[in-house]
C-alpha positions in Angstrom: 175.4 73.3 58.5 176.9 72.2 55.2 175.4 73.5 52.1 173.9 71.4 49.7 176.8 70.2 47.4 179.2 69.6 50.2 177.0 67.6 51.7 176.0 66.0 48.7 179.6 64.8 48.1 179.7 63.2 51.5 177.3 61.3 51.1 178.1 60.1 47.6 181.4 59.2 49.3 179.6 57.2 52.0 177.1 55.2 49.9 179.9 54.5 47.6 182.0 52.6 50.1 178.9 50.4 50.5 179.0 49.4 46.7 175.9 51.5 46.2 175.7 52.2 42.1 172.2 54.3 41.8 173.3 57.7 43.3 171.4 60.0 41.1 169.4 61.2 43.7 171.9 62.6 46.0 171.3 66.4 45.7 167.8 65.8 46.5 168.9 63.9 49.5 171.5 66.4 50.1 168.5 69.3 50.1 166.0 67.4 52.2 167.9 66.7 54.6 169.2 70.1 55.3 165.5 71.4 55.2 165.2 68.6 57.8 167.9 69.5 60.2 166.8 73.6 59.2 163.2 72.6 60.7 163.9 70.2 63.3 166.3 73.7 64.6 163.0 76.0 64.3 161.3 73.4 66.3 163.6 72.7 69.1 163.9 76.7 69.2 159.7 77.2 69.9 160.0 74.4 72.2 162.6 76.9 74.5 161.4 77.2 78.0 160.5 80.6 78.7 159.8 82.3 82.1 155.9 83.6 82.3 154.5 80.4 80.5 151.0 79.6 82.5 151.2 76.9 85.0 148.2 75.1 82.5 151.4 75.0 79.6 152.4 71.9 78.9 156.1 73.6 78.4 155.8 74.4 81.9 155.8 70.9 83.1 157.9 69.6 80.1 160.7 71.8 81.8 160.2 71.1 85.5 160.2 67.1 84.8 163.4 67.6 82.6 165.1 69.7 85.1 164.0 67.7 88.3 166.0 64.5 86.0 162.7 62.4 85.7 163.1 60.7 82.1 160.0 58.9 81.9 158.0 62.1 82.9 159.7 64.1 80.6 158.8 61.7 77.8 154.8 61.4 78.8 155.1 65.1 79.4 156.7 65.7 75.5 153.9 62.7 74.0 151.2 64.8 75.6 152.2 68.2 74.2 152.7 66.2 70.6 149.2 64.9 71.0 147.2 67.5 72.8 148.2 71.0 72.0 151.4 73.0 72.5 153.5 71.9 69.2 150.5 73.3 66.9 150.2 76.5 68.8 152.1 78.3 66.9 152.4 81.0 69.0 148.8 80.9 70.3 147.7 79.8 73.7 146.8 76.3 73.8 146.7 74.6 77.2 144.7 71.4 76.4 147.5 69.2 77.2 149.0 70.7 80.5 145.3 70.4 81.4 145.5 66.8 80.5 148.4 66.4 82.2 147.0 68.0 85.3 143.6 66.3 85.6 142.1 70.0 85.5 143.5 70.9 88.5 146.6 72.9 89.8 149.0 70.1 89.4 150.3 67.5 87.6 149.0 63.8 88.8 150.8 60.5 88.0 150.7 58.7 84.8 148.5 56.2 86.2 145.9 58.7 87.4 145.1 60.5 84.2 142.3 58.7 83.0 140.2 58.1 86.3 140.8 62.2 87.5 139.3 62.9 84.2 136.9 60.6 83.9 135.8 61.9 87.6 135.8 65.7 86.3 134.0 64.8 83.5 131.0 62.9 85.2 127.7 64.4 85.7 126.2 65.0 88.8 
């Protein structure tokens, strides 16, 4: 990664060829987005598969869909994770989402069968 003033300069030297004139900020830039790129690293590095995750980890099923090719599963999979549990874990055990994702059972059931196999687990009597 380029340190700040480096990439400072190349942006300078980019917004310049688009007749740009207020380029005050650019350190700032320059620093924000290295503290992006430095945390979007940290992220993609706790998001590592790892072998013993629980079969109720989202990660778990984030890597088998991702591995088997499957895109669009690999997307619900990663928007389930973001919305249900596993980013915030920070470490912790937090299996909300692969339980989601697995209508609290064993396996994971098609998009389209989310809502009704919980709506059916969640029904009294």
């Amino acid at each position: 990664m380029k340190n700040v003033s480096d990439l400072a300069q190349e942006i300078r030297g980019v917004l310049s060829k688009q007749d740009v004139s207020n380029l005050e900020s650019i350190n700032l830039l320059a620093k924000e987005v290295i503290k992006a790129k430095n945390g979007y690293q940290c992220w993609l590095r706790q998001l590592e598969f790892r072998e013993g995750y629980s079969t109720k980890d989202i990660l778990t099923w984030i890597h088998q869909a991702r591995t088997n090719g499957d895109l669009e599963e690999t997307i619900w999979r990663c928007f389930l994770a973001i919305h249900y549990g596993r980013p915030s874990a920070n470490g912790r055990k937090i299996e909300s989402a692969g339980l989601f994702l697995c209508g609290f059972t064993d396996q994971p059931i098609g998009r389209g069968n989310v809502f009704p196999a919980i709506w059916s687990h969640s029904r009294i009597g």
